[in-house]
C-alpha positions in Angstrom: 14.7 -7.7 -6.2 15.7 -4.5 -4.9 13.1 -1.3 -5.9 14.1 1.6 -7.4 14.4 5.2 -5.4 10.8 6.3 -6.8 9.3 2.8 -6.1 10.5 2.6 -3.1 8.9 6.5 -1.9 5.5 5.1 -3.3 6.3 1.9 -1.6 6.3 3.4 1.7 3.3 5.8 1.0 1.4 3.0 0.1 1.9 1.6 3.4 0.7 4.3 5.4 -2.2 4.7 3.4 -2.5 7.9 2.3 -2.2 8.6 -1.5 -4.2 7.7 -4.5 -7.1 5.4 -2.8 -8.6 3.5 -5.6 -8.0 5.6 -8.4 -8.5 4.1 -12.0 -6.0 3.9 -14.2 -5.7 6.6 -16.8 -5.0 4.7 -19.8 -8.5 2.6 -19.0 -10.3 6.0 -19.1 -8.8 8.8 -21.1 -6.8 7.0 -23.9 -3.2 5.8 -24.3 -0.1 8.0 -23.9 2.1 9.3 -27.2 4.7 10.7 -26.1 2.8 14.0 -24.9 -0.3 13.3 -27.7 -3.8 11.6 -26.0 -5.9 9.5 -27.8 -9.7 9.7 -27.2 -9.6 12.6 -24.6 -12.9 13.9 -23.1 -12.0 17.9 -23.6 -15.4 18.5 -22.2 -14.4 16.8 -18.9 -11.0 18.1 -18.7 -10.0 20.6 -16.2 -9.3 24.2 -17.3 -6.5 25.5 -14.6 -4.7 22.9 -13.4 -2.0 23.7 -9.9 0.9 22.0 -8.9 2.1 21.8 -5.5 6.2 20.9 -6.9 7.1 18.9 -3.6 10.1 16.6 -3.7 13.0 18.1 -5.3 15.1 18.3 -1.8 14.0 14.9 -0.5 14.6 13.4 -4.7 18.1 14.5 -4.5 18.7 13.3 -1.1 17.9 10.0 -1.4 20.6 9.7 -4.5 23.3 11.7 -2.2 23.3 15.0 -4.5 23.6 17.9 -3.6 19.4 19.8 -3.2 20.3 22.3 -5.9 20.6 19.0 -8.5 17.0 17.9 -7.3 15.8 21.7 -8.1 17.5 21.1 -11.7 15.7 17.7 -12.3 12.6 19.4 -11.5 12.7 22.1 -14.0 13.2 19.0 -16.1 9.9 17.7 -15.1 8.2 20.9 -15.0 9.3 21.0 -18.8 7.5 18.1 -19.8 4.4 18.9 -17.8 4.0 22.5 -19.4 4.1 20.7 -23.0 2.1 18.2 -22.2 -0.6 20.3 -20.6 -0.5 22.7 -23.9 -1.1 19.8 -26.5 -4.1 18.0 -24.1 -5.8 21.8 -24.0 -5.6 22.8 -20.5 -5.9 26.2 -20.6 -4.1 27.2 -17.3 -1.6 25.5 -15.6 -0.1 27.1 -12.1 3.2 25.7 -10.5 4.2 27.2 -6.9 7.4 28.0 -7.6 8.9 29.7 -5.3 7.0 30.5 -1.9 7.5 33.6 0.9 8.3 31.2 3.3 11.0 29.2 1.4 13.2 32.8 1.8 13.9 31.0 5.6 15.9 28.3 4.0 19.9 28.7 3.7 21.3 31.5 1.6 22.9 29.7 -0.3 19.9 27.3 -1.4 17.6 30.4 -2.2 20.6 32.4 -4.3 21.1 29.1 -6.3 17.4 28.9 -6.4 17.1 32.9 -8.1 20.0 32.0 -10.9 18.0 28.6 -11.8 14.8 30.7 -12.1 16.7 32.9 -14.6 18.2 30.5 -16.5 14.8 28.8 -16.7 14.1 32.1 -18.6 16.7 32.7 -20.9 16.6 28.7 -22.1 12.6 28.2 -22.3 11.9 31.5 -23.6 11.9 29.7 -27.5 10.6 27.0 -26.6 7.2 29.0 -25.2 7.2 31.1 -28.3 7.4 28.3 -30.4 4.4 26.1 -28.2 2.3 29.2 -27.6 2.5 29.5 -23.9 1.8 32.5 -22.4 4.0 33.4 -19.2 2.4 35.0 -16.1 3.1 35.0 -12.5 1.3 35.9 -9.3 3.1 37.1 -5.6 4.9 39.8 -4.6 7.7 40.2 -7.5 9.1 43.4 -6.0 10.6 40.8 -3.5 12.7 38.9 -5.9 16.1 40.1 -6.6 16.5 42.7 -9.4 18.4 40.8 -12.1 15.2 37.9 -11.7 12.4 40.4 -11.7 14.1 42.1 -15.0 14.1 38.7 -16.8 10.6 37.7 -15.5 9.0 40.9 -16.8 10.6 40.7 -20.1 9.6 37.0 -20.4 5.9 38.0 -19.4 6.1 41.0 -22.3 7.6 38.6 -24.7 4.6 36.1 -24.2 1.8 38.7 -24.0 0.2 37.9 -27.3 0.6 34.0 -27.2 -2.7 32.5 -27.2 -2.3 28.6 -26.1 -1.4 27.6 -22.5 -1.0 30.1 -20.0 1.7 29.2 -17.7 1.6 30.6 -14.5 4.4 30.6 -12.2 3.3 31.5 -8.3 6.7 33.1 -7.3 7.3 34.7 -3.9 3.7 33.9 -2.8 1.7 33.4 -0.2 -1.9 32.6 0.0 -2.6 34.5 3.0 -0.3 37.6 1.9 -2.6 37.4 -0.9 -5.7 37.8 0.9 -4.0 40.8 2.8 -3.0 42.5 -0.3 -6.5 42.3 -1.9 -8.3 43.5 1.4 -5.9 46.5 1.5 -6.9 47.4 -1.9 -10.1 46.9 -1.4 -9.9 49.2 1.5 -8.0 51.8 -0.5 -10.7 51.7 -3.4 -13.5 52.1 -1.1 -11.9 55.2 0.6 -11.0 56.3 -2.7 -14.8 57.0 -3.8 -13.8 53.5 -6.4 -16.1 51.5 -4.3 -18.1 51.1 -1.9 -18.9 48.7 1.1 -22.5 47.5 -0.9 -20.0 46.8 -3.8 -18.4 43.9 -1.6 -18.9 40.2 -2.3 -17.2 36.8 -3.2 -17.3 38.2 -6.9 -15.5 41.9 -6.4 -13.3 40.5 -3.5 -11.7 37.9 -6.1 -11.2 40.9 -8.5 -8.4 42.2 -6.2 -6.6 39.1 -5.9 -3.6 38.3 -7.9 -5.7 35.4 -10.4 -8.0 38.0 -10.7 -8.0 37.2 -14.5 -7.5 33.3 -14.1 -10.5 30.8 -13.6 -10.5 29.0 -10.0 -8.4 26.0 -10.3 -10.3 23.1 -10.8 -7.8 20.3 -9.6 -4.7 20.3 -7.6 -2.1 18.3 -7.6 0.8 17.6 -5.0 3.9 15.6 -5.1 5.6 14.4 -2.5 3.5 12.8 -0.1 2.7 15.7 2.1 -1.1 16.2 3.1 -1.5 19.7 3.2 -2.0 22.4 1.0 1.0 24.7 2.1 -0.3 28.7 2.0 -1.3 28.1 -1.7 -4.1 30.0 -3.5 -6.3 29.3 -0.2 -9.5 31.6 -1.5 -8.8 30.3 -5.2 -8.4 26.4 -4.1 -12.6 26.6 -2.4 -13.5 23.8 -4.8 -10.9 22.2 -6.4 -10.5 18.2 -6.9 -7.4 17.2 -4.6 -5.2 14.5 -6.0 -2.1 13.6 -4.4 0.9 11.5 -5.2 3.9 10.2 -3.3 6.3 10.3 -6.6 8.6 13.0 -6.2 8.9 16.2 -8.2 11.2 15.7 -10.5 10.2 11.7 -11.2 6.3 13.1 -12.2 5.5 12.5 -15.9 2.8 13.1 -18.3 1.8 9.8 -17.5 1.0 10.8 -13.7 -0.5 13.7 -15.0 -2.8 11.9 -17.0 -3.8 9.8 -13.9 -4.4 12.9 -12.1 -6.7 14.1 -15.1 -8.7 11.0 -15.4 -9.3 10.7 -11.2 -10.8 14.1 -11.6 -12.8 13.4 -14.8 -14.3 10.4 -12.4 -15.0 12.5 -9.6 -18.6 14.3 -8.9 -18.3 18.2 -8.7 -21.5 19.0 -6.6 -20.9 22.9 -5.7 -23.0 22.4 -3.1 -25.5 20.8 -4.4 -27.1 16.9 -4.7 -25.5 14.7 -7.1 -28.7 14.7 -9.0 -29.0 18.4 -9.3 -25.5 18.3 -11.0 -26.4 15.7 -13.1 -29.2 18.1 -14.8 -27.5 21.2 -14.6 -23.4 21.9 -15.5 -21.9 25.0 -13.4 -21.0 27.6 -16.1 -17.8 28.3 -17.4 -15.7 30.8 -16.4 -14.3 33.4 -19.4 -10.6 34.0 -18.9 -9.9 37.8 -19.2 -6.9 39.7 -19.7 -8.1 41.7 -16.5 -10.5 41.8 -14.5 -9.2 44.0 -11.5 -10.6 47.8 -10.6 -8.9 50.5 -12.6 -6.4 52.3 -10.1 -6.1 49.4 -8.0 -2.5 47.7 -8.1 -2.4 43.6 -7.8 0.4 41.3 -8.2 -0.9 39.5 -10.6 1.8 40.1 -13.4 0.4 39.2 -17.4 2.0 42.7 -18.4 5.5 44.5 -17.8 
């Protein structure tokens, strides 16, 4: 019997070893799949800010003989179901690297198709994240994205200012390091500005000038694809987060993997840093999302306004 495409990518990843060791099932451990609805989920467990490494979509279409621009459109697809299904389970942030600064180094013609699909993910989803609740923000260096695509983002960000559910975050001309650069520049600018000074520095007010400045630390990430290796993304942000990766494709990753993702990380031990049996007795505190939490006068890239 011959396997399908997706069977035969986790097939081969199986093989070598290097995805998913011994993770339960989620259906044993979280509850059973309804379409998007869970039965019997442990909100207390879940993670709050979920990211998604969206590896795949070139290789997905490949392996069928499209053309890449029909795996990009399969993965807005999937990307589709995973923002609706991480709204009704209650995650409270989901981020998807989107679009990084070094994807600009493939072909023209991959990257222009790549800006038109990003706006006409706008203009079609903009309903359906009004009518779910989602609130639309990005992080990166927007300025960078051509004008038309930056004029739809920002009006897509306004329109979902006041939603209150999900907050969908969509990393978009980023890079983790770029990041880091930007926020110690305006750290350096506030301290010569008389804003702050060099006592005022520490893990805390550094990850003020960083473009989640408002977001919790992610506490799980997830990659597709089969690639080991976390790709420039939200390096400072990413310290402590659970790593789960899959060899299924972008645009062949459900809710159902999703959920299997979820329940390896409600399995897994958070420590911190400290002994298991410390963390047994005591939880780390939770993290209050705020609408900003940067220094007045400083600029970020961390767009949740217009």
């Amino acid at each position: 019997m011959s396997l399908s495409p997706r069977d035969q990518d986790e097939d081969q990843a199986k093989k070598r070893g290097d995805f998913e060791r011994n993770e339960p099932e989620a259906a044993n451990l979280i509850g059973k799949d309804k379409g998007h609805q869970r039965e019997d989920q442990e909100k207390e467990d879940l993670p709050r800010h979920i990211a998604i490494i969206m590896d795949g979509n070139g290789r997905w279409a490949q392996k069928r003989g499209l053309p890449r621009i029909v795996g990009h459109r399969a993965g807005v697809k999937a990307a589709r179901e995973i923002v609706q299904a991480c709204g009704q389970w209650g995650i409270e942030v989901l981020t998807l690297y989107t679009f990084s600064m070094e994807n600009w180094r493939r072909p023209k013609s991959e990257t222009s198709a790549l800006m038109l699909l990003f706006e006409e993910f706008i203009q079609r989803e903009i309903g359906g994240l009004m009518s779910n609740d989602v609130q639309l923000r990005t992080v990166g260096r927007m300025e960078g994205l051509p004008a038309s695509t930056q004029r739809q983002m920002r009006e897509a960000i306004a329109h979902t200012r006041e939603n209150k559910g999900l907050i969908l975050n969509l990393a978009l001309n980023y890079g983790g390091r770029t990041e880091i650069v930007d926020a110690t520049k305006s750290i350096l600018l506030a301290v010569e500005n008389g804003r702050m000074s060099r006592e005022d520095l520490n893990e805390e007010s550094f990850g003020r000038f960083l473009y989640t400045a408002s977001l919790p630390d992610p506490d799980l990430l997830i990659r597709t694809g089969g690639e080991m290796r976390i790709s420039n993304f939200l390096l400072y942000q990413l310290a402590y987060a659970e790593l789960w990766i899959t060899p299924t494709f972008w645009p062949d990753f459900t809710p159902r993997d999703l959920s299997k993702a979820i329940s390896a990380y409600q399995q897994r031990e958070r420590r911190f840093g400290m002994t298991g049996e410390q963390c047994r007795r005591v939880k780390p505190k939770k993290e209050v999302i705020a609408s900003s939490r940067s220094v007045p006068g400083v600029s970020k890239r961390g767009h949740d306004a217009p």
